[in-house]
Short mmCIF file of the C-alpha atoms (twelve columns), coordinates in Angstrom:
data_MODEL
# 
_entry.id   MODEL 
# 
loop_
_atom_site.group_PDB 
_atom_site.id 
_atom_site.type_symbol 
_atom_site.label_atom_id 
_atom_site.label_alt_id 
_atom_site.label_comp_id 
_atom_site.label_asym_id 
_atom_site.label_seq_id 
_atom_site.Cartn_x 
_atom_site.Cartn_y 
_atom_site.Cartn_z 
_atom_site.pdbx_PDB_model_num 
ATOM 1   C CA . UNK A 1   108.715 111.011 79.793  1 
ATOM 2   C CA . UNK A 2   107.863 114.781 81.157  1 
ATOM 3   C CA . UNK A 3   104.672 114.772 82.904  1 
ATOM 4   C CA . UNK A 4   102.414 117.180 82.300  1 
ATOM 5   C CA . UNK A 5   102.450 120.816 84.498  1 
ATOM 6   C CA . UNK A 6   99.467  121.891 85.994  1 
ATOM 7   C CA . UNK A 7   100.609 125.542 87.484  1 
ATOM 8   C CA . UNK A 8   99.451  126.806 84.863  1 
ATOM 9   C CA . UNK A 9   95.791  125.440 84.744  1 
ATOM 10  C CA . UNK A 10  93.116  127.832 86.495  1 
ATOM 11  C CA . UNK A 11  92.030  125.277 87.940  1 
ATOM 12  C CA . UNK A 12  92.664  125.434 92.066  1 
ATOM 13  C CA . UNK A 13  92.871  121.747 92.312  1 
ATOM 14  C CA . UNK A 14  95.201  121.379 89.683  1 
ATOM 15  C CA . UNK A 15  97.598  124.259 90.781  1 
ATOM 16  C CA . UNK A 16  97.545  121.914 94.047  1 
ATOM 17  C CA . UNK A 17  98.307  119.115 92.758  1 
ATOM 18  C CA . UNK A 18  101.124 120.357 91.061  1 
ATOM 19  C CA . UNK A 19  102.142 121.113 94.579  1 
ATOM 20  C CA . UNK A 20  101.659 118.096 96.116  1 
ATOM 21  C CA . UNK A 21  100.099 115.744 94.034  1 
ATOM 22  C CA . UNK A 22  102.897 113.164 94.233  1 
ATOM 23  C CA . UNK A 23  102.034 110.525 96.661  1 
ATOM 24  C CA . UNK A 24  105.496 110.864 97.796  1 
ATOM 25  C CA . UNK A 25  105.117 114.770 98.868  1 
ATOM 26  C CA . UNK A 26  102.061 113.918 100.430 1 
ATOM 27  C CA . UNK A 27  103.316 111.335 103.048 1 
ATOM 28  C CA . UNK A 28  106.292 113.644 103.455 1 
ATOM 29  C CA . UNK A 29  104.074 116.396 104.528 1 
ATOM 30  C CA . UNK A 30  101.847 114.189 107.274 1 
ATOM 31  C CA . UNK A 31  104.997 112.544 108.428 1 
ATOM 32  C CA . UNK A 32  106.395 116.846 109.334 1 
ATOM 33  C CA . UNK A 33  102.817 116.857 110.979 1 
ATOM 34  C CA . UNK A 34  104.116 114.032 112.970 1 
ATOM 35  C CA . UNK A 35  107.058 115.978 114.168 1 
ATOM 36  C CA . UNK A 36  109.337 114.500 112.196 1 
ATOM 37  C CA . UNK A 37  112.144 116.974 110.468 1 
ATOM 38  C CA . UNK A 38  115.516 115.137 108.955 1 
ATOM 39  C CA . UNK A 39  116.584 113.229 106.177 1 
ATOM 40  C CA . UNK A 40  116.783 109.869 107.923 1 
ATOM 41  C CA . UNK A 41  113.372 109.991 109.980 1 
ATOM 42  C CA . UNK A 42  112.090 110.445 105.990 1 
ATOM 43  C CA . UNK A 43  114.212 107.819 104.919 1 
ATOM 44  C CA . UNK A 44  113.098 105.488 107.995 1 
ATOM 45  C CA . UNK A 45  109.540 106.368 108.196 1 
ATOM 46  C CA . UNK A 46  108.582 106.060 104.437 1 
ATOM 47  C CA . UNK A 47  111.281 103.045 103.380 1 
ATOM 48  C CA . UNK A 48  111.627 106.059 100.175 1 
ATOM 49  C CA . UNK A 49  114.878 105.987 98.242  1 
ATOM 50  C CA . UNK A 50  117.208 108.258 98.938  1 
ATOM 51  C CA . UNK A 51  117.281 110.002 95.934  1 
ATOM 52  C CA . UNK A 52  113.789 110.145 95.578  1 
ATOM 53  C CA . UNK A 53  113.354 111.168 98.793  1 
ATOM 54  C CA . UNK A 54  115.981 114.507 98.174  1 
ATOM 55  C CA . UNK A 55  113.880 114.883 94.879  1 
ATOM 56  C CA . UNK A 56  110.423 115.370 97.164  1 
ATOM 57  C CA . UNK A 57  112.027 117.810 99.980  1 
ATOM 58  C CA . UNK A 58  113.254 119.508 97.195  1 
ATOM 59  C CA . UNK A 59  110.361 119.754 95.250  1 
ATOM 60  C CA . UNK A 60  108.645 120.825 98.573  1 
ATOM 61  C CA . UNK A 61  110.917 123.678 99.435  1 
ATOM 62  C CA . UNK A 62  110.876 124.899 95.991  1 
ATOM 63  C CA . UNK A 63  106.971 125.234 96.500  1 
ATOM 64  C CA . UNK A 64  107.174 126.866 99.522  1 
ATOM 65  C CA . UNK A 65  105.489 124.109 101.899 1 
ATOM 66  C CA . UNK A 66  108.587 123.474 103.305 1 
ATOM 67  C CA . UNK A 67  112.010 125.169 104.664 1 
ATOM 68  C CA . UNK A 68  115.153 124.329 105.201 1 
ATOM 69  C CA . UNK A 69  116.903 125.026 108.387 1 
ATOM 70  C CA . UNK A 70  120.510 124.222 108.876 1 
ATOM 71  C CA . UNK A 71  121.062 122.200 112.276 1 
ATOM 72  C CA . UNK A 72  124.279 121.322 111.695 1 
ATOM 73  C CA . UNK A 73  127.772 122.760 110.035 1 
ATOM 74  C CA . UNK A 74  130.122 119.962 109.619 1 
ATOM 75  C CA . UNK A 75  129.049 118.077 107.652 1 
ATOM 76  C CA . UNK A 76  126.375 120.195 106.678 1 
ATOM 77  C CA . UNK A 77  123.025 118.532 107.824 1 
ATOM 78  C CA . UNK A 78  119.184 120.231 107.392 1 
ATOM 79  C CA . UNK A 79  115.771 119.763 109.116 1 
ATOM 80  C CA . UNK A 80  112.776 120.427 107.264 1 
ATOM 81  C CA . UNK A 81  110.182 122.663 108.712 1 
ATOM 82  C CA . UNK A 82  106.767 123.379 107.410 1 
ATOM 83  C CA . UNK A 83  106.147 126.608 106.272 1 
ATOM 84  C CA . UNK A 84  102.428 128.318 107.047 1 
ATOM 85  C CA . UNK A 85  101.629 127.031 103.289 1 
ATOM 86  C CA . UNK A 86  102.900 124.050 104.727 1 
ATOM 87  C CA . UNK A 87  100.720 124.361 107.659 1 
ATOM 88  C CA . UNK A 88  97.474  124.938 105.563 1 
ATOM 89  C CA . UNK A 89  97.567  121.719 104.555 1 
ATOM 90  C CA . UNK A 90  96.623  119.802 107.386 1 
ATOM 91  C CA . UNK A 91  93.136  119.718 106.898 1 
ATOM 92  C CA . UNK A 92  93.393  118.294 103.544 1 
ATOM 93  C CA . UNK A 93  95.461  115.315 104.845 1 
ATOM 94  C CA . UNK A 94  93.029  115.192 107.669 1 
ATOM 95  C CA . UNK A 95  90.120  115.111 105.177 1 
ATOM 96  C CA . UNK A 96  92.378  112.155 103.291 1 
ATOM 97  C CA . UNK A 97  92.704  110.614 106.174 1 
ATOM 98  C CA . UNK A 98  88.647  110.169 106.982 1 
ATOM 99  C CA . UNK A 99  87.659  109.612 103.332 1 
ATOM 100 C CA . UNK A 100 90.590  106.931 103.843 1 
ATOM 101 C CA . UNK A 101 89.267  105.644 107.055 1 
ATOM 102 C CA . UNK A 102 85.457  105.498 105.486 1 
ATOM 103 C CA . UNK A 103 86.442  103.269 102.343 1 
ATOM 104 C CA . UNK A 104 89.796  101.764 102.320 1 
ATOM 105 C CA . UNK A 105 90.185  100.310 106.094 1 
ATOM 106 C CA . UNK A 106 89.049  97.055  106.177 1 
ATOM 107 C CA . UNK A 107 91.145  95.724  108.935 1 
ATOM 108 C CA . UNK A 108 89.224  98.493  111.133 1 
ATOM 109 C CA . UNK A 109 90.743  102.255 112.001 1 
ATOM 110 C CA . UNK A 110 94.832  101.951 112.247 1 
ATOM 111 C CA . UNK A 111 94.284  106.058 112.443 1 
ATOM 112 C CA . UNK A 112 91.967  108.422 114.403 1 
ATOM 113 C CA . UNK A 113 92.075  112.069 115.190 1 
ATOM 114 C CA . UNK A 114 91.390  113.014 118.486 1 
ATOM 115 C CA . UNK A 115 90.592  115.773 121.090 1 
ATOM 116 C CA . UNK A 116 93.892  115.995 122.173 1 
ATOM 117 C CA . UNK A 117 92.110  117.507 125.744 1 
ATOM 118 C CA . UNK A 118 89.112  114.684 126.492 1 
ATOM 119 C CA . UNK A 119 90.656  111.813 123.825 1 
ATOM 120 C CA . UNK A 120 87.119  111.832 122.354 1 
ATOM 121 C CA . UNK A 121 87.680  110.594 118.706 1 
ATOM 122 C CA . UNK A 122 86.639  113.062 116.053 1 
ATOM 123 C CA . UNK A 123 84.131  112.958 113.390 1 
ATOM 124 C CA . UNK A 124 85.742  115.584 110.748 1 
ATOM 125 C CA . UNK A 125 83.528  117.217 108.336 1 
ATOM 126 C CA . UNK A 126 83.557  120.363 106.066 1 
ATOM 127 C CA . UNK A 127 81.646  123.169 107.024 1 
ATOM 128 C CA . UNK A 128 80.757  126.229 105.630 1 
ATOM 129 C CA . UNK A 129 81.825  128.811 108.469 1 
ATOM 130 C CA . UNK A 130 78.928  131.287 107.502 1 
ATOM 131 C CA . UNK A 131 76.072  128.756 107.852 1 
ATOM 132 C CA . UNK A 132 77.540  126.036 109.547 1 
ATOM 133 C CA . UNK A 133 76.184  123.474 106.976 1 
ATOM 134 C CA . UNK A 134 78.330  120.462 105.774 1 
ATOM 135 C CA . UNK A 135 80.020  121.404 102.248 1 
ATOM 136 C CA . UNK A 136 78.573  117.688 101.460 1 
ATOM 137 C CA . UNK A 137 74.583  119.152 101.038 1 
ATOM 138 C CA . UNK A 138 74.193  119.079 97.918  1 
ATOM 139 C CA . UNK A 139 72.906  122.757 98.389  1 
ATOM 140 C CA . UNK A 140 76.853  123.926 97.586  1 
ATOM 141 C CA . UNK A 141 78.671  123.941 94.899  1 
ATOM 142 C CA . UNK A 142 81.701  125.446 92.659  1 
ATOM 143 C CA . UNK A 143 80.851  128.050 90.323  1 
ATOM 144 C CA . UNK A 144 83.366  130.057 88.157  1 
ATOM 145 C CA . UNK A 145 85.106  132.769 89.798  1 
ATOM 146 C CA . UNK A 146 86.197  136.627 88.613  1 
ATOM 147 C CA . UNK A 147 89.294  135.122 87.418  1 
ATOM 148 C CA . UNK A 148 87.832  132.226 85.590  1 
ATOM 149 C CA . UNK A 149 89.058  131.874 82.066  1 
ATOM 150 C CA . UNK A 150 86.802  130.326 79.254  1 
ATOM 151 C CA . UNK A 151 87.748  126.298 79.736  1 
ATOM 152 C CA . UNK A 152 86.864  126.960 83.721  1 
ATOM 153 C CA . UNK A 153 83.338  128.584 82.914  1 
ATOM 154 C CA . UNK A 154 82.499  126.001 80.454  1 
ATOM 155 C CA . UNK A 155 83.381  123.121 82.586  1 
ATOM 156 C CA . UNK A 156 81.048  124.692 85.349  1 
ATOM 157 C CA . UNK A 157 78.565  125.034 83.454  1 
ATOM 158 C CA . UNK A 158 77.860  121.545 82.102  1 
ATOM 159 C CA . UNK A 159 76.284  121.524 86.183  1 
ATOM 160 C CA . UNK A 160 74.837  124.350 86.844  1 
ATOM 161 C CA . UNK A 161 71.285  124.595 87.653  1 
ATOM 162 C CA . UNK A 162 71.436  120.594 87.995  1 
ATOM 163 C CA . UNK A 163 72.503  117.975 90.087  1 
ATOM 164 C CA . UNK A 164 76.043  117.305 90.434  1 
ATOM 165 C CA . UNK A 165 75.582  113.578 90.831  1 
ATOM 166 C CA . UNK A 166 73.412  113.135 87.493  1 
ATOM 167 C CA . UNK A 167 75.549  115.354 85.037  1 
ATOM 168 C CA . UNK A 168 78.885  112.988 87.013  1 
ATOM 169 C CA . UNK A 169 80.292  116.436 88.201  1 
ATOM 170 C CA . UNK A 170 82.712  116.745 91.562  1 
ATOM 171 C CA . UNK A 171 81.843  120.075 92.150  1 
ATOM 172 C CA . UNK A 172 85.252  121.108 92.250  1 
ATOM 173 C CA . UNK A 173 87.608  123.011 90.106  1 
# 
């Protein structure tokens, strides 16, 4: 069965996820974070199937996160380099990461991000850059953009002018 496309969709969530919104992509991507670049390291690091696994960096070049660099002629053998869309993403995976770490880490932390100068652990958080707030106060939220077609303005407005949390809204996309 075809799965649904969601480049299309106005929706900047869903034109992300159409990116990267196979779990597969997304462990590819922290695992290039990690400095890792070739087919095997994949292979090794993620236990993927091969063909699934050319399926992802393919999928991941074709969106422009990643490139592919040729390291070797004979036989032909590529690394895979993030791209600066490819670079952009590392908050997001640090973001998954913390939410991750909050609610599904029983066992205690396996992963922390650190101050790779002091080793102080981080406490990551989303901040508005103009006020400095957290993007968590329930002060912001999304509202339909210049762009925004009629399906985006009515889904924004079912909360606007009322609390996300009663009306069930995300506050996204």
């Amino acid at each position: 069965m075809q799965r649904k496309s969601f480049g299309t969709m106005q929706c900047p969530v869903a034109r992300s996820l159409e990116r990267v919104g196979e779990w597969w992509s997304i462990l590819i991507l922290r695992d290039c974070f990690h400095g890792l670049k070739r087919f095997d390291e994949f292979e090794k690091s993620l236990g993927i199937a091969p063909n699934m696994l050319t399926r992802r960096l393919n999928g991941l070049v074709e969106s422009g996160l990643l490139e592919r660099s040729q390291y070797s002629a004979h036989p032909p053998r590529f690394e895979y380099l993030l791209t600066e869309l490819g670079r952009d993403f590392r908050p997001v995976l640090q973001a998954l990461l913390t939410w991750g770490n909050k609610h599904f880490a029983p066992e205690g932390l396996s992963v922390v991000i650190v101050d790779r100068e002091t080793g102080a652990v981080a406490e990551p958080v989303l901040v508005d850059r103009l006020s400095g707030r957290p993007l968590s106060d329930p002060v912001f939220c999304s509202v339909p953009g210049p762009a925004a077609d009629e399906r985006t303005r009515w889904r924004h407005a079912r909360h606007l002018g009322a609390g996300e949390e009663r009306h069930g809204g995300t506050g996204h996309g």
